[in-house]
N, C-alpha and C positions, 0 to 999 in steps of 0.2 A: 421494402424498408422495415428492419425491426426495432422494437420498441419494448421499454417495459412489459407493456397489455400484449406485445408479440413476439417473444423471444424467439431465437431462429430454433431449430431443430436440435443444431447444433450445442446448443447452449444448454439446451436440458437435458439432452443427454448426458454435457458431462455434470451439468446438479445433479445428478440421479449418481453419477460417479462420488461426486461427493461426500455426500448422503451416506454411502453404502461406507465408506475411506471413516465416515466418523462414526461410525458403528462398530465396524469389525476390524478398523487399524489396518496399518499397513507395511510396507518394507521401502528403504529409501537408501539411498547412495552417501555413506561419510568415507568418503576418501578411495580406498580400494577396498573396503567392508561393506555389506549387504547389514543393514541394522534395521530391525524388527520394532515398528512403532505400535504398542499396544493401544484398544480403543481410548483409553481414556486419556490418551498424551497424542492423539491424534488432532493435528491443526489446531495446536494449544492459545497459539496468538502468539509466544513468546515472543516472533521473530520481531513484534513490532519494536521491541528493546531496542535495536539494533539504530534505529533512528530515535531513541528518543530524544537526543541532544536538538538534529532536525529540529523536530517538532516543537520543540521548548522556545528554540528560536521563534517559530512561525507565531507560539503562543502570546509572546512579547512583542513581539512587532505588533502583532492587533490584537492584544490583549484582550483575546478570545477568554469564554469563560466557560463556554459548554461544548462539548465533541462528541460527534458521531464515528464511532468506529466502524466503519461499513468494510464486513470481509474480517469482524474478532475471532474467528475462529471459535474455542473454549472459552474467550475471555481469561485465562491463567493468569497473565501480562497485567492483572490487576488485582487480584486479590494476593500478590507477592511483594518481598519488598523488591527493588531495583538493583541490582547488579553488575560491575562491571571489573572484569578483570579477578571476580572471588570476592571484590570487595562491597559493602552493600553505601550504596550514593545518595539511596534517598529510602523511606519505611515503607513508599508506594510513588505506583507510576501519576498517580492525582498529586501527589504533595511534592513532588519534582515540578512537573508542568503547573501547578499552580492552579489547577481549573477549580471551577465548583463543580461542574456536572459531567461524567462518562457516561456515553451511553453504548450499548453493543449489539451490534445486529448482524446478523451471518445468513446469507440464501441457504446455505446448507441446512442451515439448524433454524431458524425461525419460517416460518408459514405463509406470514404475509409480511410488507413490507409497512414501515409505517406511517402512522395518519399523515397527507400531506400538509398539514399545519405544525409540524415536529420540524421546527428549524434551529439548525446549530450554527454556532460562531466559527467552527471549525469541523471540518469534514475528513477524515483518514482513511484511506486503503491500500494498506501496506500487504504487499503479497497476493494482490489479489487480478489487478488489470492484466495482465498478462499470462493468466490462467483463465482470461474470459477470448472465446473467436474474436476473430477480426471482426467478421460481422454485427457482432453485438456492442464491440466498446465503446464508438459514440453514445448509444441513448445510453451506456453505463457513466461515461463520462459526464455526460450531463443530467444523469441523476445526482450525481455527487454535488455536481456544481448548482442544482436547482434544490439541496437541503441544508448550504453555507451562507451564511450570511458576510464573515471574511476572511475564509482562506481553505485550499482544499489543496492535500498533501498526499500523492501516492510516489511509487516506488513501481522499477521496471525494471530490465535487463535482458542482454543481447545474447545470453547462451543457454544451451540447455539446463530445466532445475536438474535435482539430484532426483528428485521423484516421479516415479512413474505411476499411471493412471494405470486401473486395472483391464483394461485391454491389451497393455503394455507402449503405448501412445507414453513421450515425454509430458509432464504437465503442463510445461512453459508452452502450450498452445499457439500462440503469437510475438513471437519474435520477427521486433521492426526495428531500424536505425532510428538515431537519436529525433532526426527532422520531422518523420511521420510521427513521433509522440506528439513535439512541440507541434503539430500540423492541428494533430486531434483536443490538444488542451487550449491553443489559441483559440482557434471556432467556436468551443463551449465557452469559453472567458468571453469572448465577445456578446454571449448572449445575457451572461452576466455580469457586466463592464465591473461592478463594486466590490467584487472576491478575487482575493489576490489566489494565486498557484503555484505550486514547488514540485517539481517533478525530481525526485533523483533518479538516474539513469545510470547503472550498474555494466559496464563493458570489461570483456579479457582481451588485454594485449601484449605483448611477447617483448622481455627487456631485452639488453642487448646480447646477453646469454642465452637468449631463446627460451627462455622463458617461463611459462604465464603470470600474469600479474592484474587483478582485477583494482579495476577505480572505480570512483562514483565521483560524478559530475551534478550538477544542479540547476536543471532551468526553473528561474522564477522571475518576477514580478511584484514582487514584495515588498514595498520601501523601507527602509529600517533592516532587513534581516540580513543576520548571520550567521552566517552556516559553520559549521567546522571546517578550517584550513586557512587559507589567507584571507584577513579582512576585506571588505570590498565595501563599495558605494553602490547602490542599489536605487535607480530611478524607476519610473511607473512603467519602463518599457520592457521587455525580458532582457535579463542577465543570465549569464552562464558562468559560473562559478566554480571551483574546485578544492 
């Protein structure tokens, strides 16, 4: 069984991949182009943009006030203003969300992990659980869930990323169906019944054209929250939303 104190084999092999990707940059997949990511825009964090509405939700539902970014990459994603469509939304991703306190922590780039008396209202790891083995995402899972006090928010998806690992290995290491997520987030919610969870789950499915067309769905637990797309009612039990 592994664990923080025991990570499997596997797992630091690919930190050690990591490690090396935010030093010397990389090359990744935009469309049918081969694009050259220089060290210093390597795992910038941006992507977390991409949820920030998510997240703002999750904010206001439990009027969290400090967040752990577990998996920031460069941290960029915060010293910018907010962005969407060319147009700028907000002067910073704090003053959108509302919090007092961001904090950022990345295995690649920090050393140790931190004190365990370092507790946040909210916990994030966008882009990151499914670049971690199978083997390792429960005690990953329940790190996250044992540094929130109410609510813990990642992001998954069912196909290959665009980035490859320098071996040539796809990065997206662990692609599972929806159910095995919600399997691995219930178990840790159970052990801490008082933090709510939002999972978005990113799948491609073929329209009646044949296709591809990518969604994202959303399992949580969250009373009060709204997510982008149709309003819903949200009890203490999981919802699936879209």
């Amino acid at each position: 069984m592994y664990s923080s104190d025991n990570p499997s084999p596997r797992y630091r092999q690919l930190l050690d991949y990591y490690r090396l990707m935010h030093l010397k940059g990389f090359t990744r997949r935009s469309g049918e182009r081969i694009v050259e990511v220089p060290a210093g825009e390597a795992f910038s964090g941006r992507d977390l943009t991409r949820f920030a509405y998510s997240i703002r939700g999750l904010v206001r539902a439990t009027e969290a006030q400090s967040i752990l970014d577990y998996g920031s990459g460069k941290g960029k994603q915060y010293s910018e203003e907010l962005k969407r469509g060319g147009k700028v939304i907000a002067g910073s991703v704090h003053e959108f969300w509302g919090v007092r306190e961001i904090t950022c922590y990345d295995p690649a780039i920090n050393k140790s992990f931190l004190s365990p008396r370092r507790i946040f209202d909210g916990v994030l790891a966008t882009n990151i659980m499914d670049h971690i083995p199978e083997e390792d995402v429960e005690w990953v899972v329940k790190r996250l869930f044992s540094r929130a006090s109410k609510f813990v928010f990642c992001n998954v998806a069912d196909f290959p990323s665009p980035l490859s690992l320098p071996n040539g290995e796809n990065a997206r290491v662990t692609r599972k169906p929806k159910y095995w997520w919600n399997q691995i987030f219930t178990a840790a919610n159970a052990r801490y019944p008082d933090v709510s969870h939002c999972l978005a789950f990113a799948e491609r499915k073929k329209t009646e054209e044949g296709l591809p067309k990518q969604s994202i769905s959303y399992l949580h637990n969250c009373p009060g929250l709204i997510l982008p797309g149709p309003r819903i009612k949200v009890s203490g039990t999981l919802k699936i939303s879209r």
